[in-house]
C-alpha positions as MATLAB code, in Angstrom:
seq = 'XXXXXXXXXXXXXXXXXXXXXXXXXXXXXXXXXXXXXXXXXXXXXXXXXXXXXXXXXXXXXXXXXXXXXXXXXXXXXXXXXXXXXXXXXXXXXXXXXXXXXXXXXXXXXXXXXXXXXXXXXXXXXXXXXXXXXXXXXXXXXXXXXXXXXXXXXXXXXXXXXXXXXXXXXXXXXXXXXXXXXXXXXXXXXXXXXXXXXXXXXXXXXXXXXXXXXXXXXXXXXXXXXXXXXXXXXXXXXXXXXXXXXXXXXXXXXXXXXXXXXXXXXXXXXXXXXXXXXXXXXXXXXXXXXXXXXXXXXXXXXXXXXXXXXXXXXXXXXXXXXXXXXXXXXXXXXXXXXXXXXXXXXXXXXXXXXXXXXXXXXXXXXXXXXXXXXXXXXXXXXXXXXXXXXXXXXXXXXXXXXXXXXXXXXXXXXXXXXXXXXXXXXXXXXXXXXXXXXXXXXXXXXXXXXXXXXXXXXXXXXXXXXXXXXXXXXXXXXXXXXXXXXXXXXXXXXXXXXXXXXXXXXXXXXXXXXXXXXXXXXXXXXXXXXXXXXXX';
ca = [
      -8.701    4.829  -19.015;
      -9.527    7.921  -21.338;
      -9.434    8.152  -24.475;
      -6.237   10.509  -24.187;
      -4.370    8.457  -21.586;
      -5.436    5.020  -24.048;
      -3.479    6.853  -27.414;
      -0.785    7.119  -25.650;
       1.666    3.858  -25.573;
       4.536    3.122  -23.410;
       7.802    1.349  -23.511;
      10.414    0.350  -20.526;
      11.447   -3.363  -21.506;
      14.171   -1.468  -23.961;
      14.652    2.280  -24.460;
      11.905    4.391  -22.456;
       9.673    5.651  -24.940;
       6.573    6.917  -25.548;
       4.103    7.159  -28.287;
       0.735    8.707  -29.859;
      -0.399    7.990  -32.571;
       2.632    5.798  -33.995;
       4.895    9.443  -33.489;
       7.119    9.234  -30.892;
       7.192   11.935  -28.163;
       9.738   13.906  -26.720;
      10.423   13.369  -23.342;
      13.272   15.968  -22.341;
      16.728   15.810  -20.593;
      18.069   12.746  -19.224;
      16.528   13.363  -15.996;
      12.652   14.263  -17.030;
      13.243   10.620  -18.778;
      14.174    8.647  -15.816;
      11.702   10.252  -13.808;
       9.444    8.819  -16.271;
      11.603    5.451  -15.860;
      10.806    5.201  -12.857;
       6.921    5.375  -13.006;
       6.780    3.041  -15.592;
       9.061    0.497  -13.686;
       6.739    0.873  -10.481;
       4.085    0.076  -13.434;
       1.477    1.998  -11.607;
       3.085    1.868   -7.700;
       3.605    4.704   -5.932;
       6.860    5.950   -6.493;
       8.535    8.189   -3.050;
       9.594   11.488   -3.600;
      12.822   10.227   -1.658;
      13.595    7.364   -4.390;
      12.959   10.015   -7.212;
      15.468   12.768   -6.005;
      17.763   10.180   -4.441;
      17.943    8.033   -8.032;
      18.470   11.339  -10.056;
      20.888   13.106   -7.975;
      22.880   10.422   -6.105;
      24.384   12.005   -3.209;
      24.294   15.262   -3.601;
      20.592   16.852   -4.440;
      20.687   20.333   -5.028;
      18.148   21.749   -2.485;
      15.822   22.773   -5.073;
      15.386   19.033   -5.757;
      11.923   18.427   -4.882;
      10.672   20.782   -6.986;
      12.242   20.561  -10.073;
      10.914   17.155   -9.540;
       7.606   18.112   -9.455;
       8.011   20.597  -12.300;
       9.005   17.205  -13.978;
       5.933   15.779  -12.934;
       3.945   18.997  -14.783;
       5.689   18.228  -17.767;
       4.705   14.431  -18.115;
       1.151   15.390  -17.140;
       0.780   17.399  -20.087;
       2.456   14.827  -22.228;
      -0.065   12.674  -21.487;
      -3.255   14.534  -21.353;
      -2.380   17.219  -23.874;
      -5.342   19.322  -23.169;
      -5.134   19.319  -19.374;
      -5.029   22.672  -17.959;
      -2.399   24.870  -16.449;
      -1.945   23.752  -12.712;
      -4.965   21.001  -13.377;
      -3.331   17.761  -11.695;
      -5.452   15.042  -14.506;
      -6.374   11.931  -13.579;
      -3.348    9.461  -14.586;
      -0.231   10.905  -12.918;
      -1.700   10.890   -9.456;
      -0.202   12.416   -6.355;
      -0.051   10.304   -3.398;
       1.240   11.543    0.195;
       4.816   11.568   -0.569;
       4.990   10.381   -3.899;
       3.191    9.510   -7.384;
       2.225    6.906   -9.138;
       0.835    6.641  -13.104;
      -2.064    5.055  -14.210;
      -1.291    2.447  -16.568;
      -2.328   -0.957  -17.633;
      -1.053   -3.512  -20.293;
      -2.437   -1.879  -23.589;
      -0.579    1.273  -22.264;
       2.504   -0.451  -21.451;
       4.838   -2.822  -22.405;
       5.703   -4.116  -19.163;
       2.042   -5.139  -17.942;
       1.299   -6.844  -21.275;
       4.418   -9.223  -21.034;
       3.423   -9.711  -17.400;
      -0.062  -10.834  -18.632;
       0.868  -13.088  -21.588;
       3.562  -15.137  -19.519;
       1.006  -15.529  -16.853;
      -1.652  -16.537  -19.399;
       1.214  -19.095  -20.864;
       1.790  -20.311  -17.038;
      -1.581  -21.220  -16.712;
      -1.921  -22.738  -20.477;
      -3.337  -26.236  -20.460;
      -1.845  -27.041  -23.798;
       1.878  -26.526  -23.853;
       1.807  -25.628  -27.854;
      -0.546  -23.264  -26.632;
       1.755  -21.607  -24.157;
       4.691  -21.677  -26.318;
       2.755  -19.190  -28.527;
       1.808  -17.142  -25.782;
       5.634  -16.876  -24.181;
       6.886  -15.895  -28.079;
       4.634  -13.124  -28.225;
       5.839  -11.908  -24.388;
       9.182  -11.946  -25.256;
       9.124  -10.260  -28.959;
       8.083   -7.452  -26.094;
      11.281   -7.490  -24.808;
      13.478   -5.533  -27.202;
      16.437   -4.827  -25.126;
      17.664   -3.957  -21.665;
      15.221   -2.218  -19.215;
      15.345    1.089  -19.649;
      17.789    1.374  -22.206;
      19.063    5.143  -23.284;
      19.378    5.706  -19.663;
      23.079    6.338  -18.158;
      24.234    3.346  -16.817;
      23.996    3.960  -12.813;
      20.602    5.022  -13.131;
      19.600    1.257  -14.670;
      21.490   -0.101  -11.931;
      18.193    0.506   -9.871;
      17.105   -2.465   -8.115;
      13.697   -2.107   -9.928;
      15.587   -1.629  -13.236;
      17.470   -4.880  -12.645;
      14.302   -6.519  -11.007;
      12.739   -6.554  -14.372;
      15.416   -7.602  -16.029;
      15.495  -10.511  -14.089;
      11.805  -11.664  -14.428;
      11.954  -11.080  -18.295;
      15.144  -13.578  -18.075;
      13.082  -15.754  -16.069;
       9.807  -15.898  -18.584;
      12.970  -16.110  -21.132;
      13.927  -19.892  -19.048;
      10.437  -21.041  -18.800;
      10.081  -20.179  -22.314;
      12.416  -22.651  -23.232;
      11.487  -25.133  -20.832;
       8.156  -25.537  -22.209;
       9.647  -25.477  -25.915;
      11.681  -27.958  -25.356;
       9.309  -30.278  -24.128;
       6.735  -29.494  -27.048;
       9.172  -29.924  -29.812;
       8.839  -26.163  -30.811;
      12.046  -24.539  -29.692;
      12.874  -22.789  -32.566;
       9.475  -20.527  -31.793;
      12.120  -19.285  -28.686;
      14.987  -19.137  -29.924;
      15.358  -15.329  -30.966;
      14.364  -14.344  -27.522;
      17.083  -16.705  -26.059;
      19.446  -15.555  -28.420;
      18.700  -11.647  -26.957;
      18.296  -12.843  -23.274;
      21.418  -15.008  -23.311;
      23.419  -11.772  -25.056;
      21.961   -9.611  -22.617;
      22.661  -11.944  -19.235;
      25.922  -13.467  -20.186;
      26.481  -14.508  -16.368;
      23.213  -16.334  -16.357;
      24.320  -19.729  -17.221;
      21.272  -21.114  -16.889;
      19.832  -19.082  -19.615;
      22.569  -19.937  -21.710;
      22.164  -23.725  -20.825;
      18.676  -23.580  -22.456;
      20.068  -21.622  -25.549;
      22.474  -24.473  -25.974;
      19.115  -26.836  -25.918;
      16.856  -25.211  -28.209;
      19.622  -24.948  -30.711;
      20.870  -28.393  -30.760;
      16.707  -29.592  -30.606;
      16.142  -27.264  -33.889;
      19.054  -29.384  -35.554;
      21.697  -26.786  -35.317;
      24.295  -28.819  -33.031;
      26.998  -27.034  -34.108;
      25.924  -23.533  -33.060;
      25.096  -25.002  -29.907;
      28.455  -26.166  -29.300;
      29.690  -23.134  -30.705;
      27.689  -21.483  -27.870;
      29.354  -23.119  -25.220;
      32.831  -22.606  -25.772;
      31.962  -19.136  -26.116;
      30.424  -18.857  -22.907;
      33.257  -21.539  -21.355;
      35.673  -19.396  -22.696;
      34.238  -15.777  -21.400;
      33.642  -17.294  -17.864;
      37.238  -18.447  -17.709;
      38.889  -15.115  -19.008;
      36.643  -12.665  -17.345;
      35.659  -14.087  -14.308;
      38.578  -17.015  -13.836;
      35.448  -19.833  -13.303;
      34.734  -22.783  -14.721;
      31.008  -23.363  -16.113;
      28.263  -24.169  -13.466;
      26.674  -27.865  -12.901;
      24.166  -26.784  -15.503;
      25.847  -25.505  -18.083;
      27.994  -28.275  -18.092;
      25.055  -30.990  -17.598;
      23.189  -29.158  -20.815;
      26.804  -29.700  -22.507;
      26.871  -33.410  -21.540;
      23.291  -33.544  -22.936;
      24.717  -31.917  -25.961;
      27.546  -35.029  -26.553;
      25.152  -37.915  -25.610;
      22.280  -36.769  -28.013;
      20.027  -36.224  -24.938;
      17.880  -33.175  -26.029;
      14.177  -34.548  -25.090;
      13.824  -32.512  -22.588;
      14.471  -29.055  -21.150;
      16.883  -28.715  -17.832;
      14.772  -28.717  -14.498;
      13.440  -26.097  -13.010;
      14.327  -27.662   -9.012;
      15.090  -30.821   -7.414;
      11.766  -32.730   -6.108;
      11.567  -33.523   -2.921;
      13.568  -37.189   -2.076;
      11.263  -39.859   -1.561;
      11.676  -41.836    2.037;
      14.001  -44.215    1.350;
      16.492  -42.098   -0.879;
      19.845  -41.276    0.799;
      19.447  -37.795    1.800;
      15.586  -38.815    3.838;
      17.369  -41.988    5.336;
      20.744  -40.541    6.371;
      20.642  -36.476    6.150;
      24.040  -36.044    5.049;
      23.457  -33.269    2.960;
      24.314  -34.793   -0.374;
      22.391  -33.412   -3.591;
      20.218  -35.470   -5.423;
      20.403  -32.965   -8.056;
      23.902  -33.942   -8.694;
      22.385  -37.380  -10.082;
      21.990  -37.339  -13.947;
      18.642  -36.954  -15.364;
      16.736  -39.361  -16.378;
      14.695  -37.757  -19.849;
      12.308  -40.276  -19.205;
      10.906  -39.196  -15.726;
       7.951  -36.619  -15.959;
       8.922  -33.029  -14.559;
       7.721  -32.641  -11.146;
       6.848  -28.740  -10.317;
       7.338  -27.465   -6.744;
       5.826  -24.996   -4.891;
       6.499  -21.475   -5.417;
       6.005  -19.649   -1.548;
       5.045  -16.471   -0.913;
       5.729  -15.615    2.186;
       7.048  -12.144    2.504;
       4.904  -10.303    5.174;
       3.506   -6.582    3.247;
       5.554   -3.808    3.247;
       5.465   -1.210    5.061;
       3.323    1.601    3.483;
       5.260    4.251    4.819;
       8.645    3.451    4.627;
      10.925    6.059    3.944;
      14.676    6.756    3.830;
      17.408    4.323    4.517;
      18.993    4.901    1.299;
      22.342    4.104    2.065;
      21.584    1.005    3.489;
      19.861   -0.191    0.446;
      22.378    1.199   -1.763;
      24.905   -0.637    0.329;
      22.991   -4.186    0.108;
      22.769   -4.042   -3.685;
      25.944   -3.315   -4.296;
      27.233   -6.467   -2.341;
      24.610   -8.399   -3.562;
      26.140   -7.460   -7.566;
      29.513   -8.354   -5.738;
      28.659  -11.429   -4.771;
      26.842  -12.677   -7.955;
      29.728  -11.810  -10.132;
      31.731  -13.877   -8.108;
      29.417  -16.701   -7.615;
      29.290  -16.773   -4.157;
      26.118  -17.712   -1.952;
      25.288  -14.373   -0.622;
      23.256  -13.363    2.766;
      22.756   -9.928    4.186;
      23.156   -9.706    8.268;
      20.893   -6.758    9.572;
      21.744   -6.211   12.995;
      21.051   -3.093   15.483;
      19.227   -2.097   18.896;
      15.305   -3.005   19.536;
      13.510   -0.663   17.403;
      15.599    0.679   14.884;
      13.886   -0.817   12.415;
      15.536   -4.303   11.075;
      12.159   -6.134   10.269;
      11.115   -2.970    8.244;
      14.209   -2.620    6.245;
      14.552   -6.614    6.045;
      10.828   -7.065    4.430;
      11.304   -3.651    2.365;
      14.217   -5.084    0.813;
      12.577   -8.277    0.291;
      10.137   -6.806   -1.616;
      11.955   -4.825   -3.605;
      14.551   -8.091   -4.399;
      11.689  -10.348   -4.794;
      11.370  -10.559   -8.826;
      14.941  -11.543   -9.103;
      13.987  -14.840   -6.773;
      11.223  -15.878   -8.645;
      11.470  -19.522   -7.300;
       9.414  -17.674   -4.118;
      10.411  -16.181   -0.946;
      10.498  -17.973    2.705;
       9.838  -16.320    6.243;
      10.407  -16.913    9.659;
      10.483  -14.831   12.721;
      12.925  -17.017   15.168;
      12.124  -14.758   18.235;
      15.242  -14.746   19.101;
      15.228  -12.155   21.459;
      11.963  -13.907   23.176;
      12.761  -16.544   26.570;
      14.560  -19.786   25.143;
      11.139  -21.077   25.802;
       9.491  -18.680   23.317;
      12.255  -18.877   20.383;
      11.567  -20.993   17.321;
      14.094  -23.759   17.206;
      16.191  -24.040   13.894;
      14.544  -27.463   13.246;
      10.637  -25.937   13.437;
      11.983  -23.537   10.490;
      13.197  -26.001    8.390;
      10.160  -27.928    8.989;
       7.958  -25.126    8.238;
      10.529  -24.162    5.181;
      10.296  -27.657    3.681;
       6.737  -27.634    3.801;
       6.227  -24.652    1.818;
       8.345  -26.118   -0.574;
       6.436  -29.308   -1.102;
       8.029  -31.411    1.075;
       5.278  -33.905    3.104;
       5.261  -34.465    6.802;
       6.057  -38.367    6.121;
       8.823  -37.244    4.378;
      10.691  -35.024    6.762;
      13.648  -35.981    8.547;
      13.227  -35.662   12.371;
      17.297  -34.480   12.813;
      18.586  -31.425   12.909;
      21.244  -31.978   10.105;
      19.089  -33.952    8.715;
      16.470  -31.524    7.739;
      19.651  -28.701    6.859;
      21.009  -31.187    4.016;
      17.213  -31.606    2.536;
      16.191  -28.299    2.410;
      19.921  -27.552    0.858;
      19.330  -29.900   -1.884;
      16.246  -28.556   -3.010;
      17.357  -24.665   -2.624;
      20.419  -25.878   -4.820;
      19.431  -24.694   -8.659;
      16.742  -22.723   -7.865;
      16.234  -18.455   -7.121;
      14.644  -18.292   -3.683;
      14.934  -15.464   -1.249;
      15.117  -16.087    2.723;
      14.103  -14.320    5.442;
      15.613  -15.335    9.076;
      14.161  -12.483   11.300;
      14.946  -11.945   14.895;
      17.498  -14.175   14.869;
      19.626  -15.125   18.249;
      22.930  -15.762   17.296;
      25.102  -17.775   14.851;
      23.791  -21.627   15.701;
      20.274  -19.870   15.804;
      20.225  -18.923   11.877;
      23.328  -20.947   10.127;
      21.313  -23.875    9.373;
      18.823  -21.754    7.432;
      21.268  -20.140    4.841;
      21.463  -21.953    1.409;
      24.790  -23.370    0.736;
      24.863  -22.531   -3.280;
      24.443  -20.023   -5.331;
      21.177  -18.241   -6.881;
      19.576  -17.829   -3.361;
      19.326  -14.766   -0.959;
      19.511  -15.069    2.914;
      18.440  -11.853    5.088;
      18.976  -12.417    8.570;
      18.286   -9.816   11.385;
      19.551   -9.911   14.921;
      20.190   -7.642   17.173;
      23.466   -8.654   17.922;
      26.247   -8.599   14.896;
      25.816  -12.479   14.709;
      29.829  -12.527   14.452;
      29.977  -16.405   14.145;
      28.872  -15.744   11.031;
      30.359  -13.130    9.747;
      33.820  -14.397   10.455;
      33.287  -17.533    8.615;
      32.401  -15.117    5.575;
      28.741  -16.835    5.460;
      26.964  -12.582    5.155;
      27.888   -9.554    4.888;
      27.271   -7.000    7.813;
      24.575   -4.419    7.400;
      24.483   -2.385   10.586;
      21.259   -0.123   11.134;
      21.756    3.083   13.068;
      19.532    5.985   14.275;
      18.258    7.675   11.003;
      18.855   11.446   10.550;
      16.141   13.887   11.460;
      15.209   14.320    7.782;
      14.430   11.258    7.273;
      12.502   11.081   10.296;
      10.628   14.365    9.314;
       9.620   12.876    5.801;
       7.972    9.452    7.597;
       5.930   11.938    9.686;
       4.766   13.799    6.532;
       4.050   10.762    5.009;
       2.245    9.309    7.733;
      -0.193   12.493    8.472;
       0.089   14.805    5.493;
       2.154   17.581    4.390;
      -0.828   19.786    5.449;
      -0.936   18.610    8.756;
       2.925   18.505    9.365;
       3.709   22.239    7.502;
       0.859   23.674    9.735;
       2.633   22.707   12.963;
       6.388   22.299   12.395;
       7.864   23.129   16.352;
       5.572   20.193   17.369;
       6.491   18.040   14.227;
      10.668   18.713   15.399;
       9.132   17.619   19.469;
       7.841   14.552   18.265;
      11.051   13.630   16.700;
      12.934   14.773   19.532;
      10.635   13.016   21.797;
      11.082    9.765   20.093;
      14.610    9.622   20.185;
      14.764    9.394   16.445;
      13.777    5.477   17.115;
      11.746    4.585   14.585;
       9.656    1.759   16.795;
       8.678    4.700   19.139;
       8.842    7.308   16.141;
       6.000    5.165   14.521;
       4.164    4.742   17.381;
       3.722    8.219   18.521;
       2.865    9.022   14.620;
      -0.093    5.895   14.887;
      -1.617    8.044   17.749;
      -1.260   11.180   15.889;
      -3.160    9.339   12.990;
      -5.707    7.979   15.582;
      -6.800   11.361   16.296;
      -6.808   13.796   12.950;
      -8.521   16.876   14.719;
      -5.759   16.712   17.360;
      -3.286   19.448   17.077;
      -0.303   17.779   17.167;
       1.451   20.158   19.644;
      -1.076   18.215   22.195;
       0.312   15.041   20.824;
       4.014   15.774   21.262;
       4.344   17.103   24.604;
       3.753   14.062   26.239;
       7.058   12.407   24.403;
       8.958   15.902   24.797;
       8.529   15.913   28.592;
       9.009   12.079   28.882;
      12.465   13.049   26.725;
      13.407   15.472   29.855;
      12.982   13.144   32.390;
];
């Protein structure tokens, strides 16, 4: 980076903020700032025009949106490269298709230098050693993402994303603390994170921990009935297994160690391998004495699309039962269903992605072909199989019945933050063995039927895709060939949208061809799909 772009420091994990020189610098209205929120969230992502305008303004954009957006973008240019001249577009806010992204890396922002000390810590041989490198992460954090913001606008999924995987380098934190003897090094941090995520009662298990293990038993205690006490008038809950388990701990002096991350994997002749019945070896005490066994953390999410575009509502939608649902501490799972081609795998892998950092125990995918011959369609037992395998469980180990393998691969979701996603699905017996059964975990399942089985027994919620409107079908194309090549043709731009039906399967396919041929005028392109349209 420049020397310019370099003197310049920036701040999202708190209020958004940034800095030459020590001297903070302003960054205009409440919108210019979340503009900027958003860049540094995306921490050097592209960031779509659509999700700028559509996270400002809601609803309701004012026509002139786009480009008081980009006269935004002008602005924080010259903020960072003072010097940069009038209509110049520098080198660090950089224009992409339909959308920017800012240059940035972690001595420029907050956000990528936490990122890189916790992974350094992760990978830290010496646990002392990682303990040091976690405390110096978290003094990073110095309050909720994008603080100073109004409060929807941090409701962003990206906003709370981050939130999440600080809270989550906040647990391991302790974990590894706790184990070393050195929890007071954490504490402050928990103390934050725990004021900051009052429903995670995980996070407030480990507070409870590294208090009692730093001698002060009494706050500890103190800490529990507070949280007992706000989950019971707020909510009308009782405390989780874990918080209750780190109380129990607590009474019984048993502080050694930190509360697991996961269940391992039952060995053959435990209960669950030898009968399948579903029961939960994590509800067994623990035994302080047994070394922690790590699992796997998959990774399966197929990429993204690049071009995905639109679908706001949906999204907005999701989120907002997905905040329902963890308030009220209910296993949650999203049912996409609509017609072939609308788009479910899209909109079921783009969410995933943008969900992912508040799983961070991994994400699992399947496509059941489910709308394949019977022949074709993977059976519910070959996903759990290939599900328990990513998470650590051996072939030798793997129950051969169908219930069976449900009640292991329960048991080892149960306590951990995994995301799930069932695509193509059949119908109800074709996905319900492959939703968790607690808490903490995310199913997506897509269909295209309304998989009602499932929704009557209030296992998901219904998310129903439709045919998107012609705007948002305009903005894929532009982002798919250019606004030059789109705003120099835009009768044969409104015929290929027309031709298509507004289907984004056939929408995408007659843009690929488009793509495939760049000297092509696309009025040559989109008479073939106009004419098939007449037929």
């Amino acid at each position: 980076m420049t020397e310019s772009t370099s003197a310049v420091r920036f701040t999202i994990l708190g209020p958004v903020a940034a800095r030459r020189g020590g001297a903070e610098l302003e960054l205009g209205g409440r919108q210019q700032r979340l503009v900027l929120a958003l860049l540094l969230a995306h921490a050097g992502s592209v960031v779509s025009i659509t999700e700028l305008v559509d996270t400002i303004w809601r609803q309701d954009p004012p026509g002139s949106a786009v480009n008081v957006v980009h006269r935004y973008i002008g602005t924080l240019r010259r903020l960072i490269e003072p010097d940069l001249p009038v209509r110049a577009v520098g080198s660090h806010l950089i224009r992409h298709a339909a959308g920017y992204r800012l240059k940035v890396d972690e001595h420029s922002l907050d956000l990528l230098r936490l990122r890189h000390l916790v992974a350094q810590a992760r990978q830290a041989s010496e646990p002392a050693a990682a303990v040091r490198l976690f405390a110096e992460a978290l003094t990073l954090w110095r309050g909720p993402c994008a603080a100073g913001l109004d409060t929807d606008a941090r409701t962003h999924p990206v906003f709370a994303a981050i939130e999440a995987e600080c809270a989550h380098a906040a647990r391991d934190a302790a974990d590894t603390a706790l184990r070393c003897g050195q929890a007071r090094l954490v504490i402050p941090a928990l103390r934050q994170a725990a004021a900051a995520h009052p429903l995670d009662e995980a996070l407030q298990a480990r507070l409870m921990l590294a208090l009692a293990a730093d001698g002060r038993q009494a706050e500890a205690m103190e800490t529990f009935q507070d949280v007992r006490r706000w989950l019971c008038d707020e909510l009308g809950i009782d405390p989780s297994p874990e918080l209750l388990d780190a109380y129990d701990r607590l009474l019984h002096q048993r502080i050694a160690v930190g509360p697991e991350r996961g269940t391992p994997p039952p060995d053959p002749g435990s209960p669950v391998a030898r009968s399948g019945d579903g029961a939960d070896p994590a509800s067994s005490p623990p035994n302080p004495a047994q070394p922690r066994q790590v699992l796997p953390t998959p990774a399966q999410l197929p990429p993204d699309h690049p071009f995905f575009v639109g679908r706001a509502d949906v999204l907005a939608r999701a989120q907002q039962l997905l905040d329902q649902d963890r308030r009220q501490g209910r296993a949650m799972a999203l049912a996409v269903h609509g017609i072939a081609g609308i788009g479910k795998t899209t909109l079921a892998i783009h969410l995933g992605h943008r969900l992912a950092a508040a799983y961070p125990d991994g994400q699992l995918y399947a496509d059941l072909r489910g709308s394949a011959a019977d022949a074709r369609a993977m059976s519910p037992a070959e996903a759990l199989r290939g599900f328990l395998s990513s998470l650590g469980v051996a072939p030798q180990h793997t129950p051969t019945e169908l219930h069976a393998l449900a009640g292991l691969y329960r048991s080892i979701l149960a306590g951990r933050r995994i995301l799930i996603v069932a695509d193509n699905g059949r119908d109800f017996e074709h996905v319900r063995h492959l939703l968790p059964g607690t808490p903490g975990c995310l199913a997506v399942v897509t269909s295209r039927h309304p998989l009602t089985g499932l929704l009557a027994a209030g296992r998901a919620h219904p998310l129903p895709l439709d045919l998107p409107p012609p705007d948002e079908a305009r903005e894929y194309l532009v982002r798919r060939l250019g606004c030059e090549r789109t705003a120099a043709e835009p009768a044969a731009v409104d015929e290929l949208i027309a031709g298509s039906g507004r289907l984004p399967l056939t929408l995408a396919v007659l843009a690929a061809r488009a793509a495939s041929r760049p000297d092509a005028p696309l009025a040559e392109l989109a008479a073939p799909a106009a004419a098939t349209l007449r037929m």
